[in-house]
VOPAGU-2260 file (C-alpha; in pm, 1 decimal, decimal comma):
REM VOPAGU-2260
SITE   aa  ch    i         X         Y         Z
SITE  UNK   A    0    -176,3     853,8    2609,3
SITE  UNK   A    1    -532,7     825,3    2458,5
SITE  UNK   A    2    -630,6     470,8    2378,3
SITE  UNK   A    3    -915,3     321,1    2251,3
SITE  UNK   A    4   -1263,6     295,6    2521,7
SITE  UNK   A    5   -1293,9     -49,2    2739,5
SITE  UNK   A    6   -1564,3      21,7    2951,0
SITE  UNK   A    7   -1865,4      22,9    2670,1
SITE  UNK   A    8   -2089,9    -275,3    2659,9
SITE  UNK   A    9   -1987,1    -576,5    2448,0
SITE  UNK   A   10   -2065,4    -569,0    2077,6
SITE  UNK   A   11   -2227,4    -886,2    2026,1
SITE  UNK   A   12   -2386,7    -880,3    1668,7
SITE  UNK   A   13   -2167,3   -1096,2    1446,3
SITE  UNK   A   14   -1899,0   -1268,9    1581,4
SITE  UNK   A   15   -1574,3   -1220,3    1401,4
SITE  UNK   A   16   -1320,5   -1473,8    1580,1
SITE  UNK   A   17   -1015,3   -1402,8    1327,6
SITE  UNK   A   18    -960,8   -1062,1    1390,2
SITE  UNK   A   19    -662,8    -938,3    1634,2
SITE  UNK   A   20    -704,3   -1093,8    2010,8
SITE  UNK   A   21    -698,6    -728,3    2059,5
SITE  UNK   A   22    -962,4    -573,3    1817,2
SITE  UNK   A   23   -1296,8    -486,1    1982,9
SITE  UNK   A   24   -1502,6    -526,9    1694,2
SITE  UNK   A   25   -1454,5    -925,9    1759,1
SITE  UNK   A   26   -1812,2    -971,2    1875,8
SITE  UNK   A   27   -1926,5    -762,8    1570,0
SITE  UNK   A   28   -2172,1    -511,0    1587,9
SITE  UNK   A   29   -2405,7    -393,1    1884,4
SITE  UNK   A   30   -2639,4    -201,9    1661,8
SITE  UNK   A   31   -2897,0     -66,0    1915,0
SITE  UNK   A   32   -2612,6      70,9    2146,3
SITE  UNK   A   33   -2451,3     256,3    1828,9
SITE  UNK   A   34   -2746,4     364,1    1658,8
SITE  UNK   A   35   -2808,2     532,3    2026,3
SITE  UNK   A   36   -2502,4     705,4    2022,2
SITE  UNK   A   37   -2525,0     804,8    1610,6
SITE  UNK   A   38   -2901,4     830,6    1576,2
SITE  UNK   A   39   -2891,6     888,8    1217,8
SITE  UNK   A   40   -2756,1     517,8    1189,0
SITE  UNK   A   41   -3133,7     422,0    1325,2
SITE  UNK   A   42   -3241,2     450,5    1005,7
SITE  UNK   A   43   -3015,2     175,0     801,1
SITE  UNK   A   44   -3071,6     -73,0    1055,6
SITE  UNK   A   45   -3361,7    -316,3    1042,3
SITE  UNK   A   46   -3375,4    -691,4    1079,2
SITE  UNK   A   47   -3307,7    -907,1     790,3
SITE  UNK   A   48   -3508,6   -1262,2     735,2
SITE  UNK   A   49   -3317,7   -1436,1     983,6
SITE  UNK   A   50   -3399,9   -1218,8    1249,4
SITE  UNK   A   51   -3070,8   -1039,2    1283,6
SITE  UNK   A   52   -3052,3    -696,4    1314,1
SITE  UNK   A   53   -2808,3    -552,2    1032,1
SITE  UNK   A   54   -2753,5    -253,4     745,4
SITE  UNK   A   55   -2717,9    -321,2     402,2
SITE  UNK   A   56   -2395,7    -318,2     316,9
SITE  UNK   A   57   -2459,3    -229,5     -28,4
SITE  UNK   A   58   -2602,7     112,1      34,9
SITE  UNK   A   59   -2321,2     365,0      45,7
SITE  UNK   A   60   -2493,7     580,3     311,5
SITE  UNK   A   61   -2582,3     272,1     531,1
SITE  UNK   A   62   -2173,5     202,8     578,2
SITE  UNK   A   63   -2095,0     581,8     638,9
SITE  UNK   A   64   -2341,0     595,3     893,3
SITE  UNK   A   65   -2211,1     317,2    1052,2
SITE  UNK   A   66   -1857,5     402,5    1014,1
SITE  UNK   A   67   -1932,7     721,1    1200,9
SITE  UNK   A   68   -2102,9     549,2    1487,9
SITE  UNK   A   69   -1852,9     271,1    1502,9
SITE  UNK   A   70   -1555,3     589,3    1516,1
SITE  UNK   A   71   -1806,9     762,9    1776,7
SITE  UNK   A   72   -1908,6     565,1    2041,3
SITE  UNK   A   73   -1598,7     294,8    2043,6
SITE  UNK   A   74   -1286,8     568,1    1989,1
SITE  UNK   A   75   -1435,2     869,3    2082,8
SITE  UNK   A   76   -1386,8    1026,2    1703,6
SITE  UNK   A   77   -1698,7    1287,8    1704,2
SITE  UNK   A   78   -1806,5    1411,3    1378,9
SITE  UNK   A   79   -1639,4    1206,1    1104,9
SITE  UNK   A   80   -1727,4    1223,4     758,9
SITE  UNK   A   81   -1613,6    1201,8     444,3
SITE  UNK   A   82   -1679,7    1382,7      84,3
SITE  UNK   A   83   -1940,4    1223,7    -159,2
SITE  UNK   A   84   -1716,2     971,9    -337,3
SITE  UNK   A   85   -1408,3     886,4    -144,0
SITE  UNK   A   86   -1304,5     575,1      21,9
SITE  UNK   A   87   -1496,5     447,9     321,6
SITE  UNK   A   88   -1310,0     223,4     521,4
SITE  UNK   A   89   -1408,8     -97,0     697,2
SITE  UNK   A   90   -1300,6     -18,2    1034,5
SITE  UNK   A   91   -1211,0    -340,8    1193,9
SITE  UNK   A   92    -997,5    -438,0     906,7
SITE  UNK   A   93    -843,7    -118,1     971,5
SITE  UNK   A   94    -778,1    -130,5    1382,1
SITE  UNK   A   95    -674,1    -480,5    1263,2
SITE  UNK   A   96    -380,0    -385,7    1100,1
SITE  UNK   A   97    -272,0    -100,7    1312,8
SITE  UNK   A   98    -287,7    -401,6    1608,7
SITE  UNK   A   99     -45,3    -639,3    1387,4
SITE  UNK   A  100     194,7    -284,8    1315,9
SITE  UNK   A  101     214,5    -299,6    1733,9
SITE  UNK   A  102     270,5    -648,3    1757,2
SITE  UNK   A  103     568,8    -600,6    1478,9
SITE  UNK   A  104     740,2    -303,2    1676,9
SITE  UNK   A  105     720,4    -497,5    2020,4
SITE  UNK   A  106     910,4    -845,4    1913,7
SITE  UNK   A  107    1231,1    -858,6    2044,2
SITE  UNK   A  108    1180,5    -582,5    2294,0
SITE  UNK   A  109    1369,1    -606,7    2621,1
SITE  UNK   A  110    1068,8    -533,7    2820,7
SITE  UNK   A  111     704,1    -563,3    2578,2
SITE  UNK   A  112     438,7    -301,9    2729,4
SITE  UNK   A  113     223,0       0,5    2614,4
SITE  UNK   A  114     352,6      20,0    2248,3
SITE  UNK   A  115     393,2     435,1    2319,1
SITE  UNK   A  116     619,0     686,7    2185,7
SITE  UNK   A  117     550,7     542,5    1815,8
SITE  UNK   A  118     592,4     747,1    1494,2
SITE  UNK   A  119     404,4     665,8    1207,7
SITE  UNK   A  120     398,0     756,6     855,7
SITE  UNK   A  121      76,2     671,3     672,0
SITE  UNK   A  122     138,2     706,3     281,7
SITE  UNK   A  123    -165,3     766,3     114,9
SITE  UNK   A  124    -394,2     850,6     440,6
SITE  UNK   A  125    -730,7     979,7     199,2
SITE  UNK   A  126   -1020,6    1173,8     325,5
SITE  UNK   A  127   -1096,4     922,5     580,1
SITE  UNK   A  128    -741,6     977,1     756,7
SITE  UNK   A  129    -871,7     638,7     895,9
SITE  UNK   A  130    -472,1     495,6    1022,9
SITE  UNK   A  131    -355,3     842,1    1167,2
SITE  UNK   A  132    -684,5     876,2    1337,3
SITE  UNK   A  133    -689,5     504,0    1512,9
SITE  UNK   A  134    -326,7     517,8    1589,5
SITE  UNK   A  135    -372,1     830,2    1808,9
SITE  UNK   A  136    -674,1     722,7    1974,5
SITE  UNK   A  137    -612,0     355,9    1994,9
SITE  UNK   A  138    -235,7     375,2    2066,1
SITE  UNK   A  139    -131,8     705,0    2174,7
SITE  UNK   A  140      69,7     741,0    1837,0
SITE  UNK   A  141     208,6    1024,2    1668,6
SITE  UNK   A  142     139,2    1022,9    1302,1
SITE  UNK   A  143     252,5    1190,5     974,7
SITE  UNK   A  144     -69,4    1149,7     674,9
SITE  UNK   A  145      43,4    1213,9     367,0
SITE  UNK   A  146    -167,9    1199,5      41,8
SITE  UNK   A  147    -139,4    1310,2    -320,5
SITE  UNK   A  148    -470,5    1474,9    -282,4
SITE  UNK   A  149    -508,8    1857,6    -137,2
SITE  UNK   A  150    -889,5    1784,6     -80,4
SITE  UNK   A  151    -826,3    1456,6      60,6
SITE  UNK   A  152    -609,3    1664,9     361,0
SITE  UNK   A  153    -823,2    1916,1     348,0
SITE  UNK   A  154   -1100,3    1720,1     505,3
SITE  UNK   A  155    -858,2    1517,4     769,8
SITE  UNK   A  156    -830,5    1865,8     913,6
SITE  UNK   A  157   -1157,6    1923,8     921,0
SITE  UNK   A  158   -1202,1    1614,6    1091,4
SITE  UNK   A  159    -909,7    1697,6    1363,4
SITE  UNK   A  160   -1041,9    2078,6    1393,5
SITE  UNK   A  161   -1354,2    1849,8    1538,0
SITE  UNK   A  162   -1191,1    1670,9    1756,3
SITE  UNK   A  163    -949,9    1828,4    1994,6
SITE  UNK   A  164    -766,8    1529,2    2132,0
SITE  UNK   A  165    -651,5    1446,9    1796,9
SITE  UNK   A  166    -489,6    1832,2    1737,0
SITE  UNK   A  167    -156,3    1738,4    1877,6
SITE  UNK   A  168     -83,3    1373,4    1719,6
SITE  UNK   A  169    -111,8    1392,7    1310,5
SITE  UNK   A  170      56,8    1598,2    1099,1
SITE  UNK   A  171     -34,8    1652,2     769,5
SITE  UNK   A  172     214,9    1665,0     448,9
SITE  UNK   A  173      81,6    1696,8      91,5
SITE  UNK   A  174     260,4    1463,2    -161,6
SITE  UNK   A  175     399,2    1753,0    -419,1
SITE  UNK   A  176     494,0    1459,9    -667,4
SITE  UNK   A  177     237,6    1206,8    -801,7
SITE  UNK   A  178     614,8     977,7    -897,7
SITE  UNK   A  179     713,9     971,8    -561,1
SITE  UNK   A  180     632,1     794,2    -238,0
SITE  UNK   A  181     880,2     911,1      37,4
SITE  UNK   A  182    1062,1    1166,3    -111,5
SITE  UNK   A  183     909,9    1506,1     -28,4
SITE  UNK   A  184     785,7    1308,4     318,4
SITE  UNK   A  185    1067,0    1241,3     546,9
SITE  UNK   A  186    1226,9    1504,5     611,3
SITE  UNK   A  187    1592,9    1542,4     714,2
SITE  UNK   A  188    1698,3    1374,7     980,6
SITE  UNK   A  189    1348,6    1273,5    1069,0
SITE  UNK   A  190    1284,1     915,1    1206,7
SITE  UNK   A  191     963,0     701,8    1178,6
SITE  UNK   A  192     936,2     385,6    1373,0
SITE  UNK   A  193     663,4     232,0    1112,2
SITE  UNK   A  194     471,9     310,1     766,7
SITE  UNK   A  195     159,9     211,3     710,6
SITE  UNK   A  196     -29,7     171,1     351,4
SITE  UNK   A  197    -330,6      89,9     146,2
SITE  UNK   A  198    -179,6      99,7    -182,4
SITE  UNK   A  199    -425,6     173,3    -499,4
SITE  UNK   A  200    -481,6    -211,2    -649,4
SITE  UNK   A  201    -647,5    -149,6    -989,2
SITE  UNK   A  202    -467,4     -97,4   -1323,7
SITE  UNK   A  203    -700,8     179,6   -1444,6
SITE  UNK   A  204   -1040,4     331,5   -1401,4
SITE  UNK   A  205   -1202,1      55,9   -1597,1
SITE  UNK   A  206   -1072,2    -209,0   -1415,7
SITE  UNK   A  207   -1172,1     -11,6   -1063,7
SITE  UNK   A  208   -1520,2      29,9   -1190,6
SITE  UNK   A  209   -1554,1    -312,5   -1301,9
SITE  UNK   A  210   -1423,2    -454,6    -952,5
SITE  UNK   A  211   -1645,6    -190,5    -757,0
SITE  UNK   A  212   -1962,7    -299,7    -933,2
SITE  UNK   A  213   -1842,6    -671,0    -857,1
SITE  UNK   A  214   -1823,4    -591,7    -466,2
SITE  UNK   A  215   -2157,5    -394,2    -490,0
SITE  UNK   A  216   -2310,2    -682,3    -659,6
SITE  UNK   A  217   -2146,9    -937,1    -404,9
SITE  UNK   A  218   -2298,7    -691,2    -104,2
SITE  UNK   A  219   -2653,2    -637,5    -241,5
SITE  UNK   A  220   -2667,2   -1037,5    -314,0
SITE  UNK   A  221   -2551,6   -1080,3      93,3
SITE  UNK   A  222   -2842,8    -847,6     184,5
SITE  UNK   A  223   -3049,7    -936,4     -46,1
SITE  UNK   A  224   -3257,1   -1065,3     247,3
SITE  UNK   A  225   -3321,0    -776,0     444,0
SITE  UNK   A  226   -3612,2    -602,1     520,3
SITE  UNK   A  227   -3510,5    -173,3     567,1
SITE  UNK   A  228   -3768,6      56,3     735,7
SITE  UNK   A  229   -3723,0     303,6     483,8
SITE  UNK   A  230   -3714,5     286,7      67,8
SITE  UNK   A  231   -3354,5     228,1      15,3
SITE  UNK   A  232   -3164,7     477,5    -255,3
SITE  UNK   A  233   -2829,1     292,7    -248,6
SITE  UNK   A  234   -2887,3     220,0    -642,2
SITE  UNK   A  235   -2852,7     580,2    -690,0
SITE  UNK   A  236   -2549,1     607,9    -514,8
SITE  UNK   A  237   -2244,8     693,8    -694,6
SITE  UNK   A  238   -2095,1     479,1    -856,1
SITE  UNK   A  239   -1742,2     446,2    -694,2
SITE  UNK   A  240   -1882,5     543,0    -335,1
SITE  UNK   A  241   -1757,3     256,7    -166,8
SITE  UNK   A  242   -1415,8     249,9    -448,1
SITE  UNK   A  243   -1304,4     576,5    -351,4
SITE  UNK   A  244   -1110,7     890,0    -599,6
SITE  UNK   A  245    -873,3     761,0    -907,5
SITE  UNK   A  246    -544,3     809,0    -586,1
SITE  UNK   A  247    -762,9     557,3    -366,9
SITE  UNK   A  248    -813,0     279,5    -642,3
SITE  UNK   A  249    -593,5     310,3    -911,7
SITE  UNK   A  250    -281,1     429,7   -1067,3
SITE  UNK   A  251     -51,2     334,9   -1364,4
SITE  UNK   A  252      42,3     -15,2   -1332,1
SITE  UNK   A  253    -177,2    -111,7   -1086,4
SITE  UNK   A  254     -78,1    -232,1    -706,0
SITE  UNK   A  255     233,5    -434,4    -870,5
SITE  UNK   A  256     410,2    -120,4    -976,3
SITE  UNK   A  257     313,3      75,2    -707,5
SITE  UNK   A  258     489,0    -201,0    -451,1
SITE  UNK   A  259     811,6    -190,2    -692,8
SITE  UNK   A  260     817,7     180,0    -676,0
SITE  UNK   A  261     758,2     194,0    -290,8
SITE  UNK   A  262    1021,6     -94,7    -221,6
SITE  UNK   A  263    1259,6     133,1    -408,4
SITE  UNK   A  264    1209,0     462,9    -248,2
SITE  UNK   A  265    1222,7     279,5      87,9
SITE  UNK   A  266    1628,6     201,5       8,7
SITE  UNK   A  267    1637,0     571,1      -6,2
SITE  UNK   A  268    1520,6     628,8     377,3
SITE  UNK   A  269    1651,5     298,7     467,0
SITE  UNK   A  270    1806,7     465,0     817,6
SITE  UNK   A  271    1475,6     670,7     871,8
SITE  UNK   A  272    1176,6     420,8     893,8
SITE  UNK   A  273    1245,6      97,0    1097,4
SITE  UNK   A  274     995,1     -83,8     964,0
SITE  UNK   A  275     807,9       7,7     625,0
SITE  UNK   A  276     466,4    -206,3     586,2
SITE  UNK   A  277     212,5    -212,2     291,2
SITE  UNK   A  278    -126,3    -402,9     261,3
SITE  UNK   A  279     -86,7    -663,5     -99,3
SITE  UNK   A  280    -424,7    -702,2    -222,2
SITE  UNK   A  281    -350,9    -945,7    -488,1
SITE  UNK   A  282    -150,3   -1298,8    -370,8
SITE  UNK   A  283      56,6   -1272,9    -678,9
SITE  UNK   A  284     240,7    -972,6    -611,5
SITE  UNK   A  285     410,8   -1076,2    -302,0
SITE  UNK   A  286     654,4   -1295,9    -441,0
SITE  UNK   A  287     817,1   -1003,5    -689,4
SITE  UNK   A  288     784,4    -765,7    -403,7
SITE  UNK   A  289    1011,1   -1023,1    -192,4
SITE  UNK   A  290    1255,8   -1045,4    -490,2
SITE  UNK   A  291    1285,4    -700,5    -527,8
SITE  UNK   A  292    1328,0    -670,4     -92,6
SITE  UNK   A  293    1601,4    -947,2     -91,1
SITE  UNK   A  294    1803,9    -773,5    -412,1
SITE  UNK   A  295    1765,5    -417,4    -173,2
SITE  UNK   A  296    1927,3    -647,9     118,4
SITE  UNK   A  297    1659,8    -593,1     364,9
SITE  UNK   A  298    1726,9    -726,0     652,1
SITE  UNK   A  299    1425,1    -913,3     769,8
SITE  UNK   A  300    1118,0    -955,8     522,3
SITE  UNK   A  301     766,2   -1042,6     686,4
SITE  UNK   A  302     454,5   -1145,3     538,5
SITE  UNK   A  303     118,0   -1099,6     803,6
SITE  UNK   A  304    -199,4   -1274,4     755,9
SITE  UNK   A  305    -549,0   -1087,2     807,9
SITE  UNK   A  306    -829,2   -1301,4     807,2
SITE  UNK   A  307   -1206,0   -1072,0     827,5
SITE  UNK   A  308   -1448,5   -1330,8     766,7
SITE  UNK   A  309   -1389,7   -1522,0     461,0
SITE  UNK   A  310   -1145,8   -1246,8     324,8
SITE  UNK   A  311    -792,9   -1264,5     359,0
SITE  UNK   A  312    -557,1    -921,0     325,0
SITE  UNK   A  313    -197,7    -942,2     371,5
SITE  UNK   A  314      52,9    -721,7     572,3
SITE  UNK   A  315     394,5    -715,2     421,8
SITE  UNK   A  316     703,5    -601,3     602,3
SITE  UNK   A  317    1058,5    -518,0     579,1
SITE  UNK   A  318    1349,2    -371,6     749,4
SITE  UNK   A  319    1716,0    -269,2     662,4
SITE  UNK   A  320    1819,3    -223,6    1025,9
């Protein structure tokens, strides 16, 4: 089983004491070691007026680079990258989740270990393929991505022609219809031990723009203090760079509909997934998404906290077994 590398130095830039006891981007960021490794990160990071080293989290280019070292010289993921445009991830929010999923497969076990011998389904995996490609590395897992988006897939397997250790553990699937979730996944007779998703929040492309200039705002006001060695050009960055394609952010309905439609198909493969989880963005859908559950009869309903800083993202989970 490949898991995730223990032997680097500590990461010591920025503690982050509520992520999992087991992610290893607790201590935050040890910018010198991964610009080493990723030496086109060197030129993002400078110190900002406190003194700390840092990137600015508002260029586009600045968190790519850093996603790439992070992916690089903690998992040993050489060569990611991602088309102008699409979703980049925040990697320890990511892990994060993936580390709650194991937690939620070993209750009850007879004898808790190595979470091994996992499938996963990640609906929705984008261009950054950033679940399937964790869950093999950090875990050992064997994965099914599945996205809506031909080029999105297209550039996982460039990613996994890059990286031979990954060959064997994710299989790709393109999503034939936009309507559906699961159907046109899961095969017959095929069994999944977990799902994993990062449904699209926003309503339409309005409201995605408007909410992606309000996080780009937030970020450049955060960094507003620091001092780059080279003329910044994040302003000219496109505009959705850090929102991602119209599959990543938005669809009809917004993430509300989306959860109905996803509780729903998951009846439908109710004795081929044991556990189906989702991230919920917005508080306010989790109550109708637990009505909707409870009316299906699952069996067990869970709700997971995430705290990354001052952000909290929620986990929910359901079984019918």
């Amino acid at each position: 089983m490949t898991t995730q590398k223990s032997d680097k130095a500590p990461i010591k830039q920025g503690l982050k004491k509520n992520l999992h006891p087991k992610n290893l981007h607790r201590q935050g960021y040890d910018f010198s070691a991964l610009a080493e490794c990723y030496p086109p990160l060197k030129e993002f990071v400078a110190k900002n007026i406190h003194g700390n080293i840092s990137i600015d989290f508002a260029d586009s280019n600045a968190v790519v680079a850093l996603n790439t070292a992070l992916l690089k010289y903690v998992y040993g993921i050489d060569d990611w990258s991602i088309p102008e445009g699409y979703l980049c991830p925040p990697i320890p929010g990511r892990v994060d989740y993936l580390h709650y999923v194991a937690d939620l497969l070993m209750a009850g076990e007879q004898a808790p270990g190595p979470v091994s011998s996992v499938n996963l389904l990640d609906i929705g995996t984008g261009a950054n393929g950033i679940y399937s490609l964790l869950a093999c590395k950090v875990y050992g897992w064997d994965c099914v991505a599945s996205d809506i988006d031909p080029q999105a897939l297209v550039n996982v397997a460039t990613i996994i022609a890059k990286n031979p250790s990954l060959k064997n553990g994710i299989d790709l699937r393109l999503q034939p219809e936009k309507a559906h979730i699961f159907n046109g996944i899961i095969q017959a007779n095929e069994k999944f031990d977990v799902s994993v998703c990062n449904p699209p929040f926003h309503a339409s492309l309005e409201e995605a723009l408007k909410g992606n200039q309000k996080k780009r705002d937030n970020l450049a006001s955060n960094n507003s203090a620091l001092s780059l060695a080279h003329n910044s050009s994040s302003s000219a960055s496109s505009a959705l760079n850090f929102g991602g394609q119209k599959a990543e952010l938005w669809c009809k309905g917004g993430e509300r509909k989306f959860l109905r439609a996803m509780i729903k198909e998951s009846r439908m493969f109710s004795s081929q997934c044991r556990w189906f989880t989702t991230l919920v963005s917005k508080n306010d859908n989790l109550q109708p998404a637990k009505k909707l559950l409870r009316k299906l009869a699952a069996s067990d309903i869970r709700e997971i906290e995430m705290r990354q800083g001052s952000k909290i993202t929620r986990v929910l989970a359901w079984t019918y077994h």
